[in-house]
N, C-alpha and C positions, 0 to 999 in steps of 0.2 A: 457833186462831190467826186475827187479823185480816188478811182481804186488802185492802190497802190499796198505792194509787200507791207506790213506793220509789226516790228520785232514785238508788242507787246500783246498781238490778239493769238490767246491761249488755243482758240480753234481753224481747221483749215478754212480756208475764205472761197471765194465762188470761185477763186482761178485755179486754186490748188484742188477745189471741190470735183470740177469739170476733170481735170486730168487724173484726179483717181478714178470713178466714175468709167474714164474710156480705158484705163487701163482694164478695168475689174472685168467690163464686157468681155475678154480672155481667158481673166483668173477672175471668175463669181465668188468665191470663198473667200475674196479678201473683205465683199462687202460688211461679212460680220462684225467687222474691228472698226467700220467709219463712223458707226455712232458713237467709239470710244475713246478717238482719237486725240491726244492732247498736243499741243507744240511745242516743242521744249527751247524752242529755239529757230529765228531765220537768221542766215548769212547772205545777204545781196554782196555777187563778186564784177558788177559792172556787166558781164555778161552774160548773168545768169543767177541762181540762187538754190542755198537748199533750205530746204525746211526739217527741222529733226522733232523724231518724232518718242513720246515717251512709252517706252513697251510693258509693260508690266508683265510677271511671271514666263521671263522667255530667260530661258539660259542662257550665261553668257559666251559657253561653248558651241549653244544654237549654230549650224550653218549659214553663212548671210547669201543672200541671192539675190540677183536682181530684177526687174520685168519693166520692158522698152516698150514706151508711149508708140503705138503701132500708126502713128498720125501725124500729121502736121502743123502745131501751133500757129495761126496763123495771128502777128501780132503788130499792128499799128506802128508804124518807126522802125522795124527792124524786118529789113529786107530781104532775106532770104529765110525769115522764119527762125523755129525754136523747136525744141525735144525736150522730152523727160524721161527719167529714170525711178522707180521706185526699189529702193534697197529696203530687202526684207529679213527682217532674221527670225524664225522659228517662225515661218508663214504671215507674221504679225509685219508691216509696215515700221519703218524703223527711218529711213531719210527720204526726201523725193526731192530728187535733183534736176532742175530746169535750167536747159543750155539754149544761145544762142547759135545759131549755124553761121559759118564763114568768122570775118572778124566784126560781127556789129556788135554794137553796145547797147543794153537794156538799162534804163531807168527805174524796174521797178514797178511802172505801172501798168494796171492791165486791165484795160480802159476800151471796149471792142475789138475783144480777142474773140480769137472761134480757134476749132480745131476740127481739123478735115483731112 
């Protein structure tokens, strides 16, 4: 079976699982919130994707901030690799954004990724 982005799976999958995971190795205190985590939503933009994420009791005046995947997705078909971002508001995970480097184009799937 292809693992690939799926706008309908309500929870993060093992590729978005991994890049919280090495994000948190940074920021520990975000592990609290990943066994709560809902999707509210993916957008695949050909070169990338976000995943949004549902925050419950965060204000909506909250600060948003963000914290960069300190590594390298290393990703099958896209050559010079990939990045992410996690936009956070009131400490809570809020979107995580995965970009392609240079102009390649991403399908989606993520099928013998690593991140190094």
């Amino acid at each position: 079976m292809t693992k690939v982005l799926r706008p309908g799976q309500s929870t993060p999958n093992d590729f978005e699982t991994a890049i919280l995971e090495r994000i948190a190795l940074n920021n520990p205190s975000l592990r609290e919130h990943f066994g709560r985590l809902h999707v509210l939503s993916r957008e695949f933009t050909g070169v990338g994707s976000y995943t949004n994420f549902r925050i419950p009791e965060v204000d909506a005046q909250a600060t948003r901030t963000h914290l960069s995947l300190d590594a390298l997705i290393v990703m099958p078909n896209v050559e010079n690799g990939m990045g992410a971002v996690l936009f956070c508001r009131g400490g809570r995970p809020d979107c995580l954004e995965i970009v392609t480097f240079g102009d390649a184009s991403w399908d989606g799937v993520f099928d013998g990724f690593s991140i190094t």
